[in-house]
VOGU-3710 file (C-alpha; in Angstrom, 3 decimals, decimal comma):
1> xxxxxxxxxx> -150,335/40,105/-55,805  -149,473/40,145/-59,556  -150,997/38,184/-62,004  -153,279/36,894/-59,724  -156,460/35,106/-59,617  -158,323/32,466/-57,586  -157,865/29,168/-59,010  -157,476/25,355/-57,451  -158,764/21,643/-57,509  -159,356/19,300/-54,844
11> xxxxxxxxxx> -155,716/17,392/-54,996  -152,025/17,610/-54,689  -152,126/17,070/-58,089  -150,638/20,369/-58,853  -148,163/20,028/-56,953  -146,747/16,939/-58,379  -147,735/18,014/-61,802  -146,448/21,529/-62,155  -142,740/20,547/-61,591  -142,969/17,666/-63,987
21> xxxxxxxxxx> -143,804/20,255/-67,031  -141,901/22,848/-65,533  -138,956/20,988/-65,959  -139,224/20,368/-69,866  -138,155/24,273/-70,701  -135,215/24,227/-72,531  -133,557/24,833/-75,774  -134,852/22,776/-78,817  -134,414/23,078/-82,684  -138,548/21,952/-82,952
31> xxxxxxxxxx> -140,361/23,857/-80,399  -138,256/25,423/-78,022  -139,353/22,747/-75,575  -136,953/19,717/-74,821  -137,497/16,168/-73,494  -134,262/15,706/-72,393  -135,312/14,765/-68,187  -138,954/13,335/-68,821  -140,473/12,852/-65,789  -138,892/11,300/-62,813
41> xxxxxxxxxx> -136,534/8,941/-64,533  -135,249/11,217/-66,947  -134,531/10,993/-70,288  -132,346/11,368/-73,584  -131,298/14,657/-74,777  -130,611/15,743/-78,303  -128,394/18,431/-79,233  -129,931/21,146/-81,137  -131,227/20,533/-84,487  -129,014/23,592/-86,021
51> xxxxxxxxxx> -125,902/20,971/-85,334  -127,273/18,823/-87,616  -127,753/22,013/-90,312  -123,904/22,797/-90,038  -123,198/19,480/-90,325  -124,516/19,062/-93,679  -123,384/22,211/-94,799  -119,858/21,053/-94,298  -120,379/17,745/-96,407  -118,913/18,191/-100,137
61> xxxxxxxxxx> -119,576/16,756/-103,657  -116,380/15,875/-105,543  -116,504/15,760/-109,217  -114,484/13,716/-111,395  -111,451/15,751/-112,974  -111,338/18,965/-110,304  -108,393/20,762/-109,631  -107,051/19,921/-106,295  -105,386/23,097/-105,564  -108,273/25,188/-105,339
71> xxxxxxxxxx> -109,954/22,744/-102,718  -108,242/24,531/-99,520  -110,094/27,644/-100,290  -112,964/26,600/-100,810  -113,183/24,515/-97,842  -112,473/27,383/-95,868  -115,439/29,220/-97,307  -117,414/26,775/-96,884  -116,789/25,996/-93,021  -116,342/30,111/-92,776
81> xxxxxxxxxx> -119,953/30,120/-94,289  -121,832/26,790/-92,304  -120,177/28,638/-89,018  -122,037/31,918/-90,124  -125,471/29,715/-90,620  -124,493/27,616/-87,220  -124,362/30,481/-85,351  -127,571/32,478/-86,868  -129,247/28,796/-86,268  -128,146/28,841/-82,702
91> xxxxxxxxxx> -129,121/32,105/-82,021  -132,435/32,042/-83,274  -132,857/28,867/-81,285  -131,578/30,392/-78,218  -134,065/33,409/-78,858  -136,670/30,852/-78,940  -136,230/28,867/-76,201  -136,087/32,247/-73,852  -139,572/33,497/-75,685  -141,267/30,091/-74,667
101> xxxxxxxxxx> -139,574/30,398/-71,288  -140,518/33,699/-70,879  -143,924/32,494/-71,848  -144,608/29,754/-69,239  -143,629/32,128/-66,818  -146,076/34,497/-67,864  -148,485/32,046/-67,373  -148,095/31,506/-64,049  -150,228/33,467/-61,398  -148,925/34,296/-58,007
111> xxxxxxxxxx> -150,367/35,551/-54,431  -149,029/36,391/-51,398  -148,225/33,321/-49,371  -149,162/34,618/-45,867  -152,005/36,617/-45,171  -151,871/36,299/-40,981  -150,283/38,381/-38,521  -148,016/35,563/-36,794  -145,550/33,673/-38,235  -143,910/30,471/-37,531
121> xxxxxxxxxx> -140,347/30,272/-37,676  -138,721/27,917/-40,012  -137,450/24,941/-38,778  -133,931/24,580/-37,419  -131,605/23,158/-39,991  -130,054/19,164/-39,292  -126,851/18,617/-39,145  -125,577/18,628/-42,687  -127,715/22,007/-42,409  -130,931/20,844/-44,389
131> xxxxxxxxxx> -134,427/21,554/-43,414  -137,875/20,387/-44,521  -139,977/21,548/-47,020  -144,030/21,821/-46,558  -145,767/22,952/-49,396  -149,884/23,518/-49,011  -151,963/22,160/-51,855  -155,458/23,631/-52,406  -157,814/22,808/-54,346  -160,412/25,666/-55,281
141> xxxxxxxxxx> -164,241/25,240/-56,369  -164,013/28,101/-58,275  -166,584/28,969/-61,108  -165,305/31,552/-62,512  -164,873/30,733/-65,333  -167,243/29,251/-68,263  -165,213/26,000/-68,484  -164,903/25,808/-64,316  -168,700/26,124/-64,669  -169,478/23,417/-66,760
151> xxxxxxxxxx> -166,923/21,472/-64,842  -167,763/22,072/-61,229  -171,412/22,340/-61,942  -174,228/24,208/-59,309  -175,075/26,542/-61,800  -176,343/28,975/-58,913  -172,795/29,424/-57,177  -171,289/30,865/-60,995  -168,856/33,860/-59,685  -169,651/33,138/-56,069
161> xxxxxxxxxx> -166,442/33,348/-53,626  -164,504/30,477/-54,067  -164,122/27,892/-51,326  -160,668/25,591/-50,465  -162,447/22,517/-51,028  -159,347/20,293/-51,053  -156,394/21,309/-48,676  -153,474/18,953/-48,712  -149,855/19,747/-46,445  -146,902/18,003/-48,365
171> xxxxxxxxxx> -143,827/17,429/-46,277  -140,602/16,802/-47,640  -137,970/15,674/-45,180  -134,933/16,960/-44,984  -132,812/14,618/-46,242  -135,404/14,104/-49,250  -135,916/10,156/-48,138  -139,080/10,313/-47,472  -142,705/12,788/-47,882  -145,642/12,997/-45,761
181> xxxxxxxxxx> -149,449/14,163/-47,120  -151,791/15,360/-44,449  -155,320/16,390/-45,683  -157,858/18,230/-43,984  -161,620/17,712/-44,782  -162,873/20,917/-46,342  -165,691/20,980/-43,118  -163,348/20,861/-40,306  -164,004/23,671/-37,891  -161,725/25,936/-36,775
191> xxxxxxxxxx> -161,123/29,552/-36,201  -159,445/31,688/-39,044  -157,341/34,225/-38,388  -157,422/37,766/-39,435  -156,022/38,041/-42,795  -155,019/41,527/-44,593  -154,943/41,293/-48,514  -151,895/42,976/-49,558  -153,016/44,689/-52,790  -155,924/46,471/-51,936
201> xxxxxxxxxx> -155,037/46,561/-47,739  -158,653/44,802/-46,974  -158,656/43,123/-43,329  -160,487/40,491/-43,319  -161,920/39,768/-39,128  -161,163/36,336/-37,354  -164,055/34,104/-37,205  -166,055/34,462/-34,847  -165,914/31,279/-33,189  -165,555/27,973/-35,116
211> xxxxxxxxxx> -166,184/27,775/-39,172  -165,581/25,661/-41,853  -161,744/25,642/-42,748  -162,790/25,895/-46,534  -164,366/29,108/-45,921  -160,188/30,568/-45,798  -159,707/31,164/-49,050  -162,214/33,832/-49,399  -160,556/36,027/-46,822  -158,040/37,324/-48,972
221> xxxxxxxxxx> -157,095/34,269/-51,094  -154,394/31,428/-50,553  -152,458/33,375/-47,982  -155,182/33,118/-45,790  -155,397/29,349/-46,107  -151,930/29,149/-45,289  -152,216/31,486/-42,320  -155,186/29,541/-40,916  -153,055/26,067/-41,196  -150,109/27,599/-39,553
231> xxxxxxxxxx> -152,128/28,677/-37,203  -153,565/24,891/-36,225  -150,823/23,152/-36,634  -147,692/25,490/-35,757  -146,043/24,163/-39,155  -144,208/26,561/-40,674  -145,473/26,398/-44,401  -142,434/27,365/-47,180  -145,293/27,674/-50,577  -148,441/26,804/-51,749
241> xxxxxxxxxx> -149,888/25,504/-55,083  -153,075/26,027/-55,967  -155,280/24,620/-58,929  -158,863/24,726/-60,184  -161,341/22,289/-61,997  -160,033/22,885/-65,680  -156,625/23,007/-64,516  -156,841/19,305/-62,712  -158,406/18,279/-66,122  -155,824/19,459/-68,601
251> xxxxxxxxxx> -153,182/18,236/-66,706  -154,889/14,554/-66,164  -155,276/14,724/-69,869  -151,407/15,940/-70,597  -150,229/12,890/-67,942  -152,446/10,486/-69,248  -154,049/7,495/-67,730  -153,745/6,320/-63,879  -155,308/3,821/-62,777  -157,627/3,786/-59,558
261> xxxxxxxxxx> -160,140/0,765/-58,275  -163,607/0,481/-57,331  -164,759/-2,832/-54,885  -168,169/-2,592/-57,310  -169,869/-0,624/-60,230  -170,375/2,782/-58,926  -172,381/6,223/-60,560  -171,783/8,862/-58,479  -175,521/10,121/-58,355  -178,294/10,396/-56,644
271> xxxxxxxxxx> -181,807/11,141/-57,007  -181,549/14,895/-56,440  -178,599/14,983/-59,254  -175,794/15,659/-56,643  -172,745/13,595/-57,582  -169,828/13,930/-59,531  -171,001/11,797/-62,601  -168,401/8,982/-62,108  -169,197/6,092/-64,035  -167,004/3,346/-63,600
281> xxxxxxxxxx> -167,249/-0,795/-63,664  -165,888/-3,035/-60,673  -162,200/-3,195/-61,156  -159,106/-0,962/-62,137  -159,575/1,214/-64,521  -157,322/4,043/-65,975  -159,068/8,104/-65,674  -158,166/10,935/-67,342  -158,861/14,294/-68,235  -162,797/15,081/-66,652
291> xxxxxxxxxx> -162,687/11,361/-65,443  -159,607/11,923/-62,949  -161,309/15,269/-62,061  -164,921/12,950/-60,901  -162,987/10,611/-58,999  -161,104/13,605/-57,484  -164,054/15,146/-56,531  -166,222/12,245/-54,985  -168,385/12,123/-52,311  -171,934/10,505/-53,318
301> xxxxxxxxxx> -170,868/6,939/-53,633  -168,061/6,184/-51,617  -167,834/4,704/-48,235  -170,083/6,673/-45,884  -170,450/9,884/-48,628  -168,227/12,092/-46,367  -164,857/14,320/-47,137  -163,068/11,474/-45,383  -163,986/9,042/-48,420  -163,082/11,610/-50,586
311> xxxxxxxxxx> -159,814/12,221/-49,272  -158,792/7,947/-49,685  -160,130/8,423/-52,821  -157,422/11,235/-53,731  -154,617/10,014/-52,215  -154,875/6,622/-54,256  -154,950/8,307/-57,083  -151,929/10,307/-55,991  -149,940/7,633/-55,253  -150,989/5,982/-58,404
321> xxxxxxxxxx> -149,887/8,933/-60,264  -146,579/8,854/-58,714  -146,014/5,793/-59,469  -147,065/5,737/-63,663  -145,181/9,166/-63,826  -141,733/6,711/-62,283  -142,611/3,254/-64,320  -143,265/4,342/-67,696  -142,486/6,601/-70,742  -146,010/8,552/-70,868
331> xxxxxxxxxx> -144,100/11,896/-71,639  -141,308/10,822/-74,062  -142,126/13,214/-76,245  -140,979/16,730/-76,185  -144,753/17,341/-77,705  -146,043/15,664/-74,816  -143,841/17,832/-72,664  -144,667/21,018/-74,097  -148,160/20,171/-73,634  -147,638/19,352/-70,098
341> xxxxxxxxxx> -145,770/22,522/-69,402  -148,553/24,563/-70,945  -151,197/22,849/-68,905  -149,605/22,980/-65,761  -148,088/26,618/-65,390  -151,575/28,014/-66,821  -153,414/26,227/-64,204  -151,200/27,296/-61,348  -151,640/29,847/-58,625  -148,180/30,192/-56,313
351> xxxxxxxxxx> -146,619/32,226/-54,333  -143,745/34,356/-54,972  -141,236/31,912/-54,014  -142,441/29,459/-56,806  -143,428/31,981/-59,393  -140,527/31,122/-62,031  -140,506/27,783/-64,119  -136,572/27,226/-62,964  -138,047/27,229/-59,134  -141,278/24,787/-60,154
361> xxxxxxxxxx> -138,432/22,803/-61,757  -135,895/22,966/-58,447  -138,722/22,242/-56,380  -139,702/18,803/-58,425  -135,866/17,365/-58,355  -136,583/17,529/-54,776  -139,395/15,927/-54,789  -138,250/13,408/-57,168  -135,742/11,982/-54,829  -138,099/10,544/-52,558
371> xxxxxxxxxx> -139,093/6,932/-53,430  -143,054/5,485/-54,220  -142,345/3,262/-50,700  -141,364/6,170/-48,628  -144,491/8,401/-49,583  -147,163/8,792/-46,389  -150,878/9,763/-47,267  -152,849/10,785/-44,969  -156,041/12,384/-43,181  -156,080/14,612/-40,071
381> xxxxxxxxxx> -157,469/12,605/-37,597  -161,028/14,086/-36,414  -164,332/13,514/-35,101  -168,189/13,881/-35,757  -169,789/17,323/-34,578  -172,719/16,825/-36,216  -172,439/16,478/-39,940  -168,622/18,398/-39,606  -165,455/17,490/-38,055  -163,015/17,971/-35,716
391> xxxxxxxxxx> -159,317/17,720/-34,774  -159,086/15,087/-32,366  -155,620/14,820/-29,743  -154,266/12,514/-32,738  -154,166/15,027/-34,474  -151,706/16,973/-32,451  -149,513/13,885/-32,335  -149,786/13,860/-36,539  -148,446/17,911/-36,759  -145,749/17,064/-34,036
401> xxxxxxxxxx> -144,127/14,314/-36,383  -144,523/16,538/-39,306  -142,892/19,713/-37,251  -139,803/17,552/-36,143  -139,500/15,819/-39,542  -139,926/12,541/-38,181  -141,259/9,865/-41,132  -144,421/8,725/-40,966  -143,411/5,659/-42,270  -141,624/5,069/-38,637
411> xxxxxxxxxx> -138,617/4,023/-41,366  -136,524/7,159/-40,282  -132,406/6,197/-40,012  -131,468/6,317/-36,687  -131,154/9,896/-35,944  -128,255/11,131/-33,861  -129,118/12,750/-30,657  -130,334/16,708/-31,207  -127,388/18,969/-31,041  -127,413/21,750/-28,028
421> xxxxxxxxxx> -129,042/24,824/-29,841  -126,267/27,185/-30,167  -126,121/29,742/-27,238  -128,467/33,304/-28,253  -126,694/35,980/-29,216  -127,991/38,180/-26,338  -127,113/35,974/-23,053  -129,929/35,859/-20,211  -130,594/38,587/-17,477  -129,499/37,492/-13,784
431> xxxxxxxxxx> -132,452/35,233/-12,685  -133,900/38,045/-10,389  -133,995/40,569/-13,139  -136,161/38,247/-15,831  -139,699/39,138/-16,256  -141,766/35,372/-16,885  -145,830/35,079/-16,709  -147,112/32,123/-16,301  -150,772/30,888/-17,962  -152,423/27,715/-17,253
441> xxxxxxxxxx> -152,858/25,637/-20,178  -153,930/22,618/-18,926  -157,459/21,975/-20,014  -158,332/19,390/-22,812  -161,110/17,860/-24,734  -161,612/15,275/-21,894  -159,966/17,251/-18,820  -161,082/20,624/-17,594  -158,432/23,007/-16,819  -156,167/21,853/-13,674
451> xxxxxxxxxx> -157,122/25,032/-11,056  -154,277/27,107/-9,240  -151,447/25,505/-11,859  -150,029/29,121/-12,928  -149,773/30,120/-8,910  -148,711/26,464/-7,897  -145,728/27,088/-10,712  -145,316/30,918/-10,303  -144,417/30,231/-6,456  -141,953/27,459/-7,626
461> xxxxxxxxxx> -140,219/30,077/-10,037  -139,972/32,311/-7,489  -138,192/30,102/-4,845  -135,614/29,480/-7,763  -135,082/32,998/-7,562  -137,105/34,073/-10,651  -138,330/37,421/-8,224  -140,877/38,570/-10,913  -142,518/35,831/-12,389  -146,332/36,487/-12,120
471> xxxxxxxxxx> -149,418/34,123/-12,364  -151,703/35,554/-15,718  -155,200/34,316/-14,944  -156,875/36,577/-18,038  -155,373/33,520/-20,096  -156,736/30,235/-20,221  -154,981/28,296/-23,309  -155,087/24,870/-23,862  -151,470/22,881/-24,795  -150,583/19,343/-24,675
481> xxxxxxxxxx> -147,235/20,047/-23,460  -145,767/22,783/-21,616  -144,207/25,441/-23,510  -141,903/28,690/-23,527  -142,737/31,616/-26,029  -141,011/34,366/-26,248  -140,883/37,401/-28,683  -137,815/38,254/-30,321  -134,210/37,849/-30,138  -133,195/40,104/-27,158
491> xxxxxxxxxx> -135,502/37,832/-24,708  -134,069/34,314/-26,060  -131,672/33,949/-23,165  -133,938/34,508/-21,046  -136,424/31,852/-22,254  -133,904/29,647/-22,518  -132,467/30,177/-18,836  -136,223/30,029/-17,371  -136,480/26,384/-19,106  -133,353/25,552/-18,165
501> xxxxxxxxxx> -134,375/25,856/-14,423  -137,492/23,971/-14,865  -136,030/21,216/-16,930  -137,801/21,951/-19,466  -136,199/20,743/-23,128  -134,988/23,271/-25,059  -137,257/22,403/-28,013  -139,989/23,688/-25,899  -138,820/27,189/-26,007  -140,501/28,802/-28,957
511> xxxxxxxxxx> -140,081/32,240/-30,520  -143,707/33,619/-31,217  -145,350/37,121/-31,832  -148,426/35,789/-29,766  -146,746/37,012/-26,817  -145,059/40,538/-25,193  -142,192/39,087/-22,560  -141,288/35,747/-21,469  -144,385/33,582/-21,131  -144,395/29,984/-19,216
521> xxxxxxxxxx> -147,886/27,843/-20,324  -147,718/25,047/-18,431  -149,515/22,767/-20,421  -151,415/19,238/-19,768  -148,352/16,893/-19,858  -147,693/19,607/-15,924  -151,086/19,049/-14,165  -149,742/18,285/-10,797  -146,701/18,446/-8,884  -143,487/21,037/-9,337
531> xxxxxxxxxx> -140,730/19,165/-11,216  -141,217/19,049/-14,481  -140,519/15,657/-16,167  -141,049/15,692/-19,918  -143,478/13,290/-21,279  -141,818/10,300/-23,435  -141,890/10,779/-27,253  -144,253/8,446/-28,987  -143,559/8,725/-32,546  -145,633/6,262/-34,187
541> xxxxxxxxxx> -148,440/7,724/-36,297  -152,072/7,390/-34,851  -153,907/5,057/-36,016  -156,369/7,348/-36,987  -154,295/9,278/-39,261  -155,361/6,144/-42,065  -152,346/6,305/-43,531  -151,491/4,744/-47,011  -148,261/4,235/-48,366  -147,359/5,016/-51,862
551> xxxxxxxxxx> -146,212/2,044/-52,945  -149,152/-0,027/-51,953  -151,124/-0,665/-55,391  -153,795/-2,608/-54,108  -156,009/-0,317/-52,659  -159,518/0,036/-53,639  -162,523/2,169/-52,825  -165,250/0,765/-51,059  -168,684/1,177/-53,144  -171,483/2,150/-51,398
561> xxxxxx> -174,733/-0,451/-52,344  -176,882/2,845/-52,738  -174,725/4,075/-55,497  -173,685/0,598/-57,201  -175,614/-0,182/-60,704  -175,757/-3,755/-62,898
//
C-alpha cells in the first residue's frame, strides 16, 4: 500500500472526473499541461511554443545597400544558431512536461484492490476477445482532515474510522456501447468477509452475522469494500476509485456548473441541525464546488429522507455531469485543465492498476465511447428491515445482467449465440472415477429449503454412473440457480463432464476457491424432479432497480413539504 490514505465522497464522480484531468498531461510551451483532447469531444492542439521561438529567430532584416555575397553565411549561422535555441527550447519543454507528469503521479494514492480470500475470475472474453470493465466507486466520510472536517461536519466523529458512505459499481460493456451504475445504500446488511491488510498483515474477522455494508472500508481500507461486493454479487471487480469530501468539491469547482432540479424550495435541515445545508429555489439550478458536494450528500429533504433518495439524487447529477462535460467547452483552457488534473489526481485513492496518469487517461477513452443515451443508473433493489435494507431476489436478477454484460438499457445488438467454451486443458476422469458432493441450495427468502434434494440428486448421479458422488448435509446454501464450482484447473473436466450429464449449461460451471473437489448445489430453479431443465433467461431489468437513463434531462427531485421554505 504506497502512498496511501483513506479518502472518498459519496459519488462516481471520481471516476468520471479523474480521467477527464488525467488526460490533459502533455507537453506545453506555458505550463507543461496541454488542452489538446478537452473533455469528451476533444479539442485543438498547439504545437509547442519553442516552434514559434525558432521561427522568429529565422526571420531577417535586410538593409538597403548590403552585400549579397555574404548573405549565404550568415543564413547558415543563423538557422545553425535558432536550431541550437530550438532544440535547448524543446528540451527544456520536454523536461517540463515529464516533471509535471511525474508530479500528478505523485499525487495519486493507491491501495490494494482486494483484501478477501476468494476471488472471482474475470469474465470470459466475446468474440472479438473483449471483456467488461467494472470499476467500484466509493465515496468515504472521512474527517481526517481539517478541510474534510469542516466539510463533512459531526465534529465528534474528527479522526474516527472512516465509513463507505457512497458505493457505486460502474460497468462498462465490452464493446464500450453502453455502461451500467448500480449503487448500494450505505445501510444495506450483509456479511463482510475477512480481509487481511497487506502492509502491516492485520486480519480483520468476518462479521459476525449481518452489518452495515459501509462499515467495509474500515477493515483494511478499499480492498475490503471490493472484497465484500465481490462477495454479494459474484462480479468480478477490475479497480476502484475512491474520493473524499474536499476532493468531490475541488473537482465540482474545476468542472464547473451542472445543473440538477428540485420539484420545490428545499433547505436540507432540520430542527436538530442534521442536513447537508442545501439551499436551493424550485427549479434547475447549476451547483458547484461545496454546493455539488450538499446535493451529493442529501438525505434530510428528499423524498422519504432515506439512502434511496440520496442515491436518485446522485445519479442525476451524474448523468447531468456527463452530459455538460459532452455539450460544451467548460475546460477549453489548458489552465482549466491543469487545474482539473491537479484536483482530481490529489483527491484520488486507486489501486495499483490505475495508479499512473497514462492508465486514468486509458481508462477515460473507454469510458468516453459510450453515449449519454446508453448510460444505466441505478439502485440495488432492496427492502425495509427496520430502518436498513436489504437485497431483495431483484437484486440477483440486476448482478446477473451486469455479470453477463447484458445492457440494462435492454438495447443490446443481437448477440450471436455463446460459443462452446473451449475444451480444459486437463480432460475429465472416467465417470466412475470423479469425486462430486452435492449440497442443497434450495431455500429462499419466501421458500424454505426443499428436504432430501442433495440425496434425491446424489442417487440420480449415481445411476449415471457417477459411483462417488456423495450427499453433503453440513451445507445448507441458498442459490437461485443450480450451480457447479470447482477449484482449479486440474478438476475443470470434470465439472464440466458432471454438468454435461445433468444438462446443466456450461455457464453454470464456475471455478471458485469456496470449495475442495467437485461440488453440485442444486439450487432453487431444481426443487423437484431429476432432469434438470434450465430456467428461461429474463433479461429485462427489475423494475425495482429505478433505473434512469443518462440522457433523460428532465428528472427532478421530489421535495419533501417538511423541508420546503417560502
Amino acid at each position: 500500500m504506497t502512498r496511501s490514505s483513506v479518502q472518498g465522497e459519496d459519488t462516481d464522480e471520481g471516476a468520471a472526473d479523474a480521467p477527464e484531468g488525467a488526460q490533459t498531461v502533455r507537453g506545453d510551451g506555458d505550463n507543461g499541461v496541454d488542452g489538446a483532447k478537452d473533455g469528451p469531444e476533444g479539442d485543438t492542439e498547439d504545437g509547442p511554443e519553442g516552434t514559434a521561438v525558432g521561427a522568429e529567430g529565422d526571420t531577417e532584416d535586410r538593409t538597403e545597400g548590403e552585400p549579397v555575397a555574404p548573405r549565404p553565411r550568415r543564413r547558415r549561422r543563423v538557422l545553425r544558431w535558432t536550431a541550437v535555441v530550438l532544440a535547448v527550447v524543446l528540451a527544456g519543454l520536454a523536461g517540463a512536461g515529464y516533471l509535471y507528469y511525474e508530479h500528478l503521479n505523485d499525487n495519486i494514492k493507491q491501495d490494494a484492490l482486494n483484501l478477501g480470500d476468494n476471488k472471482v475470475a474475470a469474465p470470459t472474453p466475446n468474440a472479438a476477445g473483449q471483456t467488461p470493465l467494472n470499476i467500484l466507486v466509493i465515496g468515504s466520510d472521512a474527517r481526517d482532515s481539517e478541510e474534510n472536517q469542516q466539510l463533512g461536519g459531526a465534529r465528534e466523529t474528527f479522526g474516527s474510522t472512516p465509513l463507505a458512505d457512497v458505493q457505486m459499481l460502474v460497468h462498462l460493456s465490452a464493446d464500450r456501447s453502453n455502461m451500467s451504475v448500480v449503487s448500494m445504500p450505505r445501510d444495506t446488511l450483509l456479511e463482510i468477509p475477512k480481509c487481511t491488510d497487506p502492509d502491516d498483515g492485520e486480519v480483520y474477522p468476518a462479521s459476525e452475522g449481518r452489518v452495515m455494508t459501509n462499515q467495509s472500508l474500515g477493515h483494511g481500507g478499499p480492498g475490503c469494500t471490493v472484497a465484500t461486493w465481490q462477495e454479494l454479487t459474484g462480479i468480478h471487480i477490475d479497480h476502484f476509485v475512491m474520493v473524499d469530501f474536499a476532493g468531490v468539491v475541488s473537482m465540482a469547482d474545476a468542472v464547473g456548473g451542472v445543473p440538477v432540479c428540485v420539484d420545490a424550495n428545499i433547505h436540507s435541515r432540520d430542527a436538530g441541525g442534521h442536513g447537508s445545508g442545501l439551499k436551493l429555489a424550485k427549479g434547475t439550478h447549476p451547483v458547484k464546488g461545496e454546493q455539488a458536494l450538499q446535493w451529493l450528500r442529501t438525505r434530510y429533504g428528499f423524498e422519504d429522507g432515506s439512502d434511496l433518495a440520496r442515491a436518485k439524487a446522485q445519479h442525476m447529477y451524474l448523468n447531468s455531469m456527463v452530459r455538460v462535460l459532452r455539450e460544451n467547452a467548460t475546460l477549453s483552457s489548458p489552465n482549466k485543465l491543469r487545474r482539473l488534473a491537479e484536483e482530481a489526481t490529489e483527491a484520488l485513492t486507486v489501486d495499483p492498476g490505475l495508479d499512473s496518469v497514462k492508465q486514468l487517461y486509458d481508462l477515460s477513452t473507454e469510458l468516453r465511447k459510450v453515449k449519454p443515451e446508453r448510460i444505466t443508473m441505478t439502485t440495488m433493489p432492496n427492502r425495509y428491515v427496520g430502518a436498513r435494507v436489504e437485497p431483495t431476489e431483484d437484486s440477483e436478477q440486476l448482478f446477473r445482467l451486469v455479470r453477463e454484460d447484458i445492457a440494462l438499457d435492454g438495447k443490446d445488438a443481437k448477440k450471436k449465440p455463446a460459443a462452446e467454451p473451449e475444451l480444459p486443458a486437463d480432460p475429465a476422469a472416467p465417470d466412475d472415477e470423479i469425486a462430486v458432493q452435492v449440497r442443497n441450495g434450495t431455500r429462499t427468502d419466501e421458500l424454505g429449503t426443499a428436504p432430501g434434494r442433495a440425496n434425491t440428486v446424489t442417487g440420480f448421479l449415481v445411476e449415471r454412473g457417477f459411483a462417488k458422488a456423495v450427499a453433503d448435509p453440513s451445507v445448507l446454501p441458498s442459490e437461485d440457480r443450480t450451480v457447479i464450482r470447482y477449484p482449479s484447473a486440474d478438476l475443470e473436466g470434470d465439472a464440466r463432464r458432471v454438468a454435461k450429464s445433468l444438462g446443466i449449461p456450461a455457464s453454470s460451471v464456475k471455478r471458485s476457491t469456496d470449495v475442495s473437489g467437485v461440488t453440485l448445489v442444486v439450487g432453487a430453479d431444481w426443487r423437484e424432479d431429476t432432469a434438470y431443465r434450465a430456467p428461461g433467461s429474463d433479461d429485462r431489468i427489475p423494475e425495482s432497480a429505478e433505473a434512469l437513463n443518462g440522457a433523460d434531462d428532465s428528472a427532478c427531485m421530489h421535495v419533501n413539504p417538511a423541508f420546503t421554505w417560502s
